[in-house]
C-alpha positions as semicolon CSV with decimal commas, in nm:
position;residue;x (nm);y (nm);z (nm)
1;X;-2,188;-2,494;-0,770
2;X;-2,024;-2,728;-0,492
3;X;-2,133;-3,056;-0,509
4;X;-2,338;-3,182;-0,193
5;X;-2,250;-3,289;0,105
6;X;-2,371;-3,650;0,141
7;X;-2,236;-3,777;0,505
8;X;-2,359;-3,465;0,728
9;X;-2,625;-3,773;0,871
10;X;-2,542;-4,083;0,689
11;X;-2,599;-4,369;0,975
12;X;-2,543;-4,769;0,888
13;X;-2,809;-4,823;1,205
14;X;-3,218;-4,761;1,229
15;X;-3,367;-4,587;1,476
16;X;-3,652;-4,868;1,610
17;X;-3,657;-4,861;1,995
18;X;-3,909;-5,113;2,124
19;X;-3,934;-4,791;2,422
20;X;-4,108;-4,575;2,107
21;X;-4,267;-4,822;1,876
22;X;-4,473;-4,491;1,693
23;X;-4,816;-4,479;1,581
24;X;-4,973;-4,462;1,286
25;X;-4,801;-4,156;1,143
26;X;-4,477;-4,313;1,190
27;X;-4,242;-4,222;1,439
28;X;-4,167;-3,856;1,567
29;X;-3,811;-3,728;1,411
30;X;-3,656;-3,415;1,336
31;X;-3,739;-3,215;1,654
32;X;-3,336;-3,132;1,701
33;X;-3,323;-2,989;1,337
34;X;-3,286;-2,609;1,268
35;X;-3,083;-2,372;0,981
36;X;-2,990;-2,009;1,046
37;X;-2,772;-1,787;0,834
38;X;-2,484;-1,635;1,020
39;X;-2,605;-1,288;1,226
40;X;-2,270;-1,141;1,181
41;X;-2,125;-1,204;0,837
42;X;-2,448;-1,293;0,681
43;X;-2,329;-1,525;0,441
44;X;-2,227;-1,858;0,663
45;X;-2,500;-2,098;0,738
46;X;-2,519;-2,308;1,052
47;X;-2,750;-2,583;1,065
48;X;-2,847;-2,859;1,340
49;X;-2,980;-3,186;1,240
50;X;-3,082;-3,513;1,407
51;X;-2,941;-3,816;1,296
52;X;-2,908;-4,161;1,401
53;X;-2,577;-4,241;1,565
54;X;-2,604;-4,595;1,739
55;X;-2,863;-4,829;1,690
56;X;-3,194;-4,722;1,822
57;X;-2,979;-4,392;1,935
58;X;-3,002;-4,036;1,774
59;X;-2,769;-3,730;1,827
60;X;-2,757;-3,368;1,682
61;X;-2,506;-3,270;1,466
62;X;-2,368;-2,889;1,421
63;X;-2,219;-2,774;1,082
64;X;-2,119;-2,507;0,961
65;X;-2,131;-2,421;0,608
66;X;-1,927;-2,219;0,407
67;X;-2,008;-1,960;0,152
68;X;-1,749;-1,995;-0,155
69;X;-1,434;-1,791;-0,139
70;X;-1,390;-1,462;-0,294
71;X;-1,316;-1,348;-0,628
72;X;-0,960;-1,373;-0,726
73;X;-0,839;-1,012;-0,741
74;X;-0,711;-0,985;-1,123
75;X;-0,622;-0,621;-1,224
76;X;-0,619;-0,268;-1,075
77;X;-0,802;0,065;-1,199
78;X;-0,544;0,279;-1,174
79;X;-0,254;-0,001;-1,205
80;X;-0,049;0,262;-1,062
81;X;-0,053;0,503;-0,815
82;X;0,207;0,743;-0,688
83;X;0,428;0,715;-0,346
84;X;0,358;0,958;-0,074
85;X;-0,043;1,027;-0,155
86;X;-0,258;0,984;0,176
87;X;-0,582;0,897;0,005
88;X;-0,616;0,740;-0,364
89;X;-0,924;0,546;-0,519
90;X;-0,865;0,201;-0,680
91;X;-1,092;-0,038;-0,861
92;X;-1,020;-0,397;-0,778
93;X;-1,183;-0,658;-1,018
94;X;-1,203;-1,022;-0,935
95;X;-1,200;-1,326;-1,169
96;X;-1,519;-1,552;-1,001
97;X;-1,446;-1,928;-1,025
98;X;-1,696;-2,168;-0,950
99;X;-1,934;-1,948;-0,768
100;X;-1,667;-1,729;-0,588
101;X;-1,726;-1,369;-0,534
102;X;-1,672;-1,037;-0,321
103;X;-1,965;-1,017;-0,042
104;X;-2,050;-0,758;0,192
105;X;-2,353;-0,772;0,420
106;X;-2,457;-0,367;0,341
107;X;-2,537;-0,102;0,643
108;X;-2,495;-0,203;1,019
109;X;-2,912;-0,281;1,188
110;X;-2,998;-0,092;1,423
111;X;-2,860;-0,124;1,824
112;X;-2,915;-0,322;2,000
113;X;-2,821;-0,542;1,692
114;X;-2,427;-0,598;1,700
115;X;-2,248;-0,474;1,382
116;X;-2,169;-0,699;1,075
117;X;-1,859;-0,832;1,010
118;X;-1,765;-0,644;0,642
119;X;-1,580;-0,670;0,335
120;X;-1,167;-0,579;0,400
121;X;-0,850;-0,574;0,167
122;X;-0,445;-0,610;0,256
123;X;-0,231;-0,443;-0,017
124;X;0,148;-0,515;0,048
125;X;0,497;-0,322;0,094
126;X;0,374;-0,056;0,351
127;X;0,025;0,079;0,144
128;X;-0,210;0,139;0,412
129;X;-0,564;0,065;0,298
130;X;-0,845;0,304;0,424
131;X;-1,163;0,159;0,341
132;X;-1,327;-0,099;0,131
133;X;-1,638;-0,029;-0,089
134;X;-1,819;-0,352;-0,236
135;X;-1,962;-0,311;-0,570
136;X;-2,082;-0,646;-0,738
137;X;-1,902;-0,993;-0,647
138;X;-1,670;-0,913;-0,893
139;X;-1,576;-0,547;-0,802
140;X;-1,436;-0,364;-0,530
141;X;-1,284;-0,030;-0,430
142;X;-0,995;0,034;-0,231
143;X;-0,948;0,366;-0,050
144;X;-0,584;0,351;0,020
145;X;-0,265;0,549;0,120
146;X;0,095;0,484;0,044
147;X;0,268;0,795;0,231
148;X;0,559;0,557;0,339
149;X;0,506;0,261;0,090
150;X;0,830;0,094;-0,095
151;X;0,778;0,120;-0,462
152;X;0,708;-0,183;-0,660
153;X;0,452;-0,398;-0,740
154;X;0,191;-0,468;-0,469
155;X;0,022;-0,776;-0,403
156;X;-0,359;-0,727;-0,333
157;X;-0,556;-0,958;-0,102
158;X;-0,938;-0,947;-0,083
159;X;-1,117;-1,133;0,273
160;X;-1,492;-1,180;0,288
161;X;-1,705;-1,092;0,623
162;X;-1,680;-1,454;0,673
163;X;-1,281;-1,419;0,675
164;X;-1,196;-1,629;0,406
165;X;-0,958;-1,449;0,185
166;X;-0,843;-1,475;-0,164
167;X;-0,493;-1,316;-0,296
168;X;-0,425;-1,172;-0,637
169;X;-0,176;-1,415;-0,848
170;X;0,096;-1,099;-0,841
171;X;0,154;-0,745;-0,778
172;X;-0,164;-0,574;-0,965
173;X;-0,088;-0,247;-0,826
174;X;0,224;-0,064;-0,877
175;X;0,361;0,242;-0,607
176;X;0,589;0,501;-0,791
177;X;0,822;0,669;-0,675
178;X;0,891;0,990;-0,706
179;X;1,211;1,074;-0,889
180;X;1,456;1,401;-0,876
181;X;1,754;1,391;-1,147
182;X;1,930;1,592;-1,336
183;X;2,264;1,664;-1,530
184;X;2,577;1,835;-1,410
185;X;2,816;2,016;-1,712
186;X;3,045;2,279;-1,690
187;X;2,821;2,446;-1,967
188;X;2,930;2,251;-2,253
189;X;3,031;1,918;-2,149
190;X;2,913;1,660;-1,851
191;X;3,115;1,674;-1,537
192;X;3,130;1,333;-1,352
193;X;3,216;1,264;-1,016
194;X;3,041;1,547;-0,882
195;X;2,903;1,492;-0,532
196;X;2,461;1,553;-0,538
197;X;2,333;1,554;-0,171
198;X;1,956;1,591;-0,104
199;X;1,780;1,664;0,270
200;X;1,419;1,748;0,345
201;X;1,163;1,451;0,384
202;X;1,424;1,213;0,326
203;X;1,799;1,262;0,263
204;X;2,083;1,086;0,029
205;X;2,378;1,129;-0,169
206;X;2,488;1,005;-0,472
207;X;2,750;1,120;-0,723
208;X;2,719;1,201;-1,081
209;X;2,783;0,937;-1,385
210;X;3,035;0,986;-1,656
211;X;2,760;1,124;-1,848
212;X;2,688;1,371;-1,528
213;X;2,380;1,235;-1,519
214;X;2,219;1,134;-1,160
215;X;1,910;1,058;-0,973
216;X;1,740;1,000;-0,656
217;X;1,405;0,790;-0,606
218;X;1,268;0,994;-0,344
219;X;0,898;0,978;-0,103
220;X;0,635;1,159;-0,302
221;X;0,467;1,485;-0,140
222;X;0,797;1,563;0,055
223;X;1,000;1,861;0,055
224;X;1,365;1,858;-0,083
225;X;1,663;2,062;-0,118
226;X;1,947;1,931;-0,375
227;X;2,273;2,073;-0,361
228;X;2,590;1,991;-0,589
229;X;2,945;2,018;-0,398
230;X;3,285;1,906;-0,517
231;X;3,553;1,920;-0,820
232;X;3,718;2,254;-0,688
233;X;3,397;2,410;-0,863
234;X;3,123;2,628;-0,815
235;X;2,794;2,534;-0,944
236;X;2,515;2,763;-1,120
237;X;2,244;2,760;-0,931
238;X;2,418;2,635;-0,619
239;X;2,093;2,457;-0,516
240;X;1,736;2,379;-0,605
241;X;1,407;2,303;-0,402
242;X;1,102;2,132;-0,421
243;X;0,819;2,139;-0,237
244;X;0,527;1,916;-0,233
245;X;0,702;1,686;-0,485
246;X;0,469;1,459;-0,599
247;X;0,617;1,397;-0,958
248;X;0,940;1,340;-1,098
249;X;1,146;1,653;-1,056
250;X;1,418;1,763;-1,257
251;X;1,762;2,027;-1,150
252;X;2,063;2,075;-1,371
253;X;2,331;2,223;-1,250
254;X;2,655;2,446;-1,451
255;X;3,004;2,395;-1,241
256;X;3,269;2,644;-1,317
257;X;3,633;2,626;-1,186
258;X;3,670;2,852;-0,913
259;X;3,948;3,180;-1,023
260;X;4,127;3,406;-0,855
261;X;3,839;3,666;-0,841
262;X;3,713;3,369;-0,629
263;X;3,969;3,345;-0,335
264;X;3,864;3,339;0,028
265;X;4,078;3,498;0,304
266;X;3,959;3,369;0,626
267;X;4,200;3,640;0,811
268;X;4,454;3,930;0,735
269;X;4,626;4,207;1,008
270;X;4,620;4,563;0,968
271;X;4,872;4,803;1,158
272;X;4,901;5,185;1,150
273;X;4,643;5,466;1,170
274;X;4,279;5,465;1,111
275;X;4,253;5,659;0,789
276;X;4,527;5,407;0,615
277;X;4,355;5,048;0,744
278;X;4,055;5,193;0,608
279;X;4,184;5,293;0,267
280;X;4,409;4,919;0,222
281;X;4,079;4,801;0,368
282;X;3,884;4,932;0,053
283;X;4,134;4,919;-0,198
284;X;4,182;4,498;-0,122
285;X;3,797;4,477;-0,129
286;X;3,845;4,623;-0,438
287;X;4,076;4,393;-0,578
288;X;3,857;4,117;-0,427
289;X;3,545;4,188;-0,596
């Protein structure tokens, strides 16, 4: 509990004007006085007092008084939550300190009342947060989406209807991304160096480690194609797609050395009559295949 306030209408002077010497019952005080509770966040109070602020002079003073802040948000339930989903439940608890605590006025009145000011959240690094749901003062939930949020740890801020807001010590929530790796041999041992491209949602390329080992951190729910390229090889299968990833993914790929079985002619000339082009025709296909 906050300790009270002890100078809202402390005066050094007296209120005795010889124009209003009183009766009987004393002297009339205390018509300028009146409390009311916020109408929009109902939680602030506002209160108007009389008070003596000359010698044989009164004024009205206005305060305003403040609710205590929020709960500290402390932990997240889930603590993690993938990349790329548009709408995931999380439970934020609060630590209350000296009478802090989550508030939320409940359902809007009626028009032609205006609407309350409610309960709202801020989560950091690009997660968009949909709606707020008050519990208790200590608990919270979070309808949030983090198609387009960074991985990481997130940093979670809770702000009464009053907007006085109270931040959680460090990231409590954690965005994952979505990973696609893999390993690149030539059926027996790793091939490195190997040139990985991906396109789709998002698009990157990397190349593979000595072990052939590589991966891409990629935006969850997207669609991806992965294709290896490179080392005078061709690779077994020669690409792989996902769709919809929303967990870690996982394409291997075999690279051969291309033979002669594998040669390429971009152009040859044929001259004489129809019957032998056609038959050299077949035979080097033939040969070819």
């Amino acid at each position: 509990m906050q300790a009270p306030r002890t100078d809202y209408t402390a005066s050094s002077t007296a209120y005795n004007p010889a124009s209003n010497p009183g009766g009987a019952s004393g002297r009339r005080w205390g018509d300028y006085s009146f409390t009311s509770v916020d109408p929009l966040d109902d939680m602030t109070m506002w209160t108007i007092q009389e008070f003596c602020n000359a010698a044989n002079s009164y004024g009205v003073r206005v305060v305003k008084l403040l609710a205590p802040l929020p709960a500290t948000p402390a932990s997240a339930s889930p603590a993690s939550v993938a990349s790329g989903q548009a709408s995931v439940n999380v439970t934020i608890t609060g630590t209350a300190v000296s009478g802090s605590g989550f508030f939320d006025p409940g359902a809007n009145l009626a028009a032609p009342a205006l609407p309350f000011n409610h309960i709202g959240a801020t989560v950091g690094g690009g997660v968009t947060v949909n709606s707020v749901t008050y519990t208790d003062p200590t608990h919270v939930t979070l309808n949030i989406s983090t198609v387009g949020a960074s991985a990481g740890a997130k940093t979670v801020t809770v702000t009464n209807p009053d907007g006085q807001s109270m931040a959680s010590a460090g990231g409590i929530l954690t965005v994952l991304a979505t990973t696609i790796s893999g390993q690149v041999t030539d059926g027996v041992n790793p091939l490195s160096g190997v040139t990985i491209s991906y396109t789709g949602t998002t698009s990157g390329t990397t190349t593979t480690s000595a072990g052939g080992n590589y991966s891409f951190n990629v935006t969850s729910g997207g669609n991806y194609t992965v294709t290896p390229s490179g080392l005078g090889r061709k690779y077994t299968p020669s690409s792989a797609s996902f769709t919809n990833a929303t967990t870690n993914q996982t394409a291997n790929f075999v690279g051969t050395a291309i033979g002669a079985g594998d040669l390429i002619i971009s152009e040859f000339r044929l001259r004489g009559p129809m019957a032998l082009m056609t038959s050299l025709l077949k035979s080097l296909t033939t040969r070819i295949l």
